[in-house]
C-alpha positions as CSV (number, residue, x, y, z in Angstrom):
1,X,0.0,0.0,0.0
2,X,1.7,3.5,-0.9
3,X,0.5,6.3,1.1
4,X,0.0,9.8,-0.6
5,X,2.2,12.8,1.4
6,X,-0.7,13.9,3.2
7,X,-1.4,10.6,4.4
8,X,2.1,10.3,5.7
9,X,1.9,13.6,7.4
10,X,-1.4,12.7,9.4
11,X,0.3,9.4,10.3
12,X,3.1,11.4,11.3
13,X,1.0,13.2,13.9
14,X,-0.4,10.6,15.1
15,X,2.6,8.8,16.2
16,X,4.3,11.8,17.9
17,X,1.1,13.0,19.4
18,X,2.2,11.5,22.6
19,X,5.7,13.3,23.0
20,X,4.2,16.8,21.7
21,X,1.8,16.0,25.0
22,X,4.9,14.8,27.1
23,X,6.5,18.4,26.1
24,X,4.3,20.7,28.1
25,X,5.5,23.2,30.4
26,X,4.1,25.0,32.9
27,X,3.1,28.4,32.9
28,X,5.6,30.7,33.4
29,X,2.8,33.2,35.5
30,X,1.6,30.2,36.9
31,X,4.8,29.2,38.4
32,X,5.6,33.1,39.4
33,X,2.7,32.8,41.8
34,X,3.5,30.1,43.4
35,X,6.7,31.0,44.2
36,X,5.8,34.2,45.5
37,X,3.5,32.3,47.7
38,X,5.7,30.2,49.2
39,X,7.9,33.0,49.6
40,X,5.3,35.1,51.5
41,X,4.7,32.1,54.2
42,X,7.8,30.7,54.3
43,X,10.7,33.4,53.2
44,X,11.5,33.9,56.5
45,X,12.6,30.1,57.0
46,X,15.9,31.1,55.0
47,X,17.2,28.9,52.6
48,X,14.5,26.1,51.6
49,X,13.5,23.7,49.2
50,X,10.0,22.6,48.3
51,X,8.8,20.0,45.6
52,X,5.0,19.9,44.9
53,X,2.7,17.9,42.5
54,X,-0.9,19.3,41.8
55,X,-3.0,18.5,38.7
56,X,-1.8,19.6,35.1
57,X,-4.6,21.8,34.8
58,X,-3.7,24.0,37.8
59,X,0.1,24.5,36.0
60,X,-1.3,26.3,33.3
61,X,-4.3,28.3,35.2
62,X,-2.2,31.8,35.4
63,X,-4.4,32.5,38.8
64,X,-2.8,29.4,40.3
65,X,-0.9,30.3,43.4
66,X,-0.3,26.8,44.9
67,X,-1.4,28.9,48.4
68,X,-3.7,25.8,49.4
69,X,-0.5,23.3,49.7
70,X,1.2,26.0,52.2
71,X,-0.4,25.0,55.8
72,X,0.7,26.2,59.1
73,X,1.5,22.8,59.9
74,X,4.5,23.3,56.4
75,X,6.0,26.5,57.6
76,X,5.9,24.8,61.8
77,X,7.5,21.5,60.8
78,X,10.6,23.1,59.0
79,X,11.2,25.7,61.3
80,X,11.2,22.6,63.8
81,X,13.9,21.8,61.6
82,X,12.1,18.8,60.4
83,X,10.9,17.7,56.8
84,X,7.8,17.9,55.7
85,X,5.9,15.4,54.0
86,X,2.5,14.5,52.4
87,X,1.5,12.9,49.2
88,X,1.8,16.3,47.2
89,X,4.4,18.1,48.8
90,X,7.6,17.5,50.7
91,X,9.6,20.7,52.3
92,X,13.0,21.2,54.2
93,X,15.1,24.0,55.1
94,X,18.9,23.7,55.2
95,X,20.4,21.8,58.7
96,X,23.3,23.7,59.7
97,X,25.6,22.8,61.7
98,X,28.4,19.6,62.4
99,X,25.9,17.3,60.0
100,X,25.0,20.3,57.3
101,X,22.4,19.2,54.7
102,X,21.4,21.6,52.1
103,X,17.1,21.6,51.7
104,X,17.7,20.1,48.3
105,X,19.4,16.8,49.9
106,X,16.7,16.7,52.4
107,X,14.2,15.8,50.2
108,X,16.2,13.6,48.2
109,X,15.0,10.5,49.9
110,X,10.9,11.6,49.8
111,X,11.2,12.9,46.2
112,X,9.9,9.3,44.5
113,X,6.3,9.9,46.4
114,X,5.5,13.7,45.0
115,X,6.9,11.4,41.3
116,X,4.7,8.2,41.7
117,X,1.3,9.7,40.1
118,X,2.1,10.2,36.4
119,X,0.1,12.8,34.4
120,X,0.2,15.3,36.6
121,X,2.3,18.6,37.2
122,X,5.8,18.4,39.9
123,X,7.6,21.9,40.8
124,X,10.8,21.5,42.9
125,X,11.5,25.1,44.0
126,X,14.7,26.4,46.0
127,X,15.0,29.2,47.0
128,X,18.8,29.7,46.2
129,X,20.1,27.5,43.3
130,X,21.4,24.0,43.7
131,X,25.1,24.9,44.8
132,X,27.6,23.2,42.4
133,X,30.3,21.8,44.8
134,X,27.8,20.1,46.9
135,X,24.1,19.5,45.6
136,X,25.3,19.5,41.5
137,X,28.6,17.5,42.0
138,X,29.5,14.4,39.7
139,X,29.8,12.0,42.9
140,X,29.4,12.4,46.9
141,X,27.1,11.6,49.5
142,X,25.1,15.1,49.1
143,X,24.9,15.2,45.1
144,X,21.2,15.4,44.1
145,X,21.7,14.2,40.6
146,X,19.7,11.4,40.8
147,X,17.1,13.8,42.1
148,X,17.0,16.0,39.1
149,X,17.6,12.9,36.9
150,X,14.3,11.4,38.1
151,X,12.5,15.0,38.1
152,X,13.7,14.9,34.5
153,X,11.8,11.6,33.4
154,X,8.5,12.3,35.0
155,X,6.2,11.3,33.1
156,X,4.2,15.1,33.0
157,X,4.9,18.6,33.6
158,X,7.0,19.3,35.6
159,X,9.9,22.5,36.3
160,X,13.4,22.6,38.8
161,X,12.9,26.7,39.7
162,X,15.0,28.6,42.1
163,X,14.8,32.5,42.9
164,X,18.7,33.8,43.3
165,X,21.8,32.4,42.1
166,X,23.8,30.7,44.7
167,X,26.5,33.5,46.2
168,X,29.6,31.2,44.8
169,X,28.4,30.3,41.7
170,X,27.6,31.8,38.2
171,X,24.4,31.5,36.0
172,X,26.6,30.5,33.2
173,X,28.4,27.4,35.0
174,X,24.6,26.3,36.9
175,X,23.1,26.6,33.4
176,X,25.9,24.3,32.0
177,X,25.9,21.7,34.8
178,X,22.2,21.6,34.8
179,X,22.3,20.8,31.5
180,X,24.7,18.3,31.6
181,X,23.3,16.4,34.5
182,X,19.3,16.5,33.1
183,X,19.4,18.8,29.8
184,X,15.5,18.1,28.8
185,X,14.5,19.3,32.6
186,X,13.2,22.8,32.1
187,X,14.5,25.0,34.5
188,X,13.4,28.6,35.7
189,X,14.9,31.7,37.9
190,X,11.7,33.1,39.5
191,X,12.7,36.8,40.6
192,X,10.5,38.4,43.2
193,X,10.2,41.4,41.2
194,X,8.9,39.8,37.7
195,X,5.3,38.3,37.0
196,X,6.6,35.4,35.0
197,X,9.8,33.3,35.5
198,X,12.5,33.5,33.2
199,X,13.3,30.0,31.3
200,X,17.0,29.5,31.6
């Protein structure tokens, strides 16, 4: 059977209608908001990391704040110094002291239950960028590669975003390690003064 060109085109369509689904991002206003809000309950925590999955729809609703997630008992169990976690979010701030953990490593271990509903829409926000000695390095017990590896395949939307820079490092070496560790995981800066995040 020979198909004519406009046959092959449709067939075409058909066959990568599943990846141009699998290619969604989320809203860049969307995301904004939701950073803010977290920021607003939780800024005064210092550095922390949250990662939250809600339904696809509510990534691409621009009135979306995520504010519903963010419950007293959130912003009391990190300040505790303890991580939070439920089905769709898990929290940390950073441990300091003879046993320091970055946030990011603290939710290493809880990451795979916010993952293990596929469809749906996962945001791993930190408030400073991954660091790349510690949380971005090749090997070493507080690496979070895996992390972003797994973040990376999920099957849905999903977005690493981060508000400032880490102090020691540069845009241009996060954006190059973050690309070589997970380089189809979009990633966003989420400045308190924009309405949208900026796609790195």
């Amino acid at each position: 059977m020979v198909l004519t060109v406009a046959q092959k085109s449709l067939v075409l369509i058909f066959l990568l209608h599943p990846c141009i689904l699998s290619a969604q991002h989320v809203n860049t206003r969307t995301l904004a908001n939701i950073v803010k809000a977290f920021e607003a309950k939780l800024g005064k925590s210092g550095q922390y990391a949250v990662a939250l999955r809600v339904g696809k729809e509510k990534c691409s609703d621009s009135n979306y704040s995520g504010q519903d997630l963010i419950t007293e008992d959130v912003k009391n169990t990190i300040e505790n110094n303890d991580v939070y976690k439920s089905n769709n979010l898990i929290a940390a701030k950073a441990l300091k002291g003879e046993n320091t953990q970055h946030s990011e490593y603290r939710l290493k271990n809880y990451l795979k239950n916010i993952l293990n509903a596929k469809g749906e829409c996962v945001i791993f926000f930190t408030v400073n960028s991954p660091c790349l000695d510690r949380c971005l390095a090749e090997e070493g017990k507080y690496t979070i590669k895996r992390s972003l590896t797994m973040l990376q395949n999920y099957e849905g939307v999903k977005a690493l975003a981060f508000k400032k820079v880490w102090t020691h490092d540069t845009m241009k070496n996060l954006k190059k390690r973050l690309t070589a560790i997970a380089p189809d995981l979009p990633c966003y800066q989420c400045e308190n003064y924009k309405a949208e995040c900026d796609r790195l």
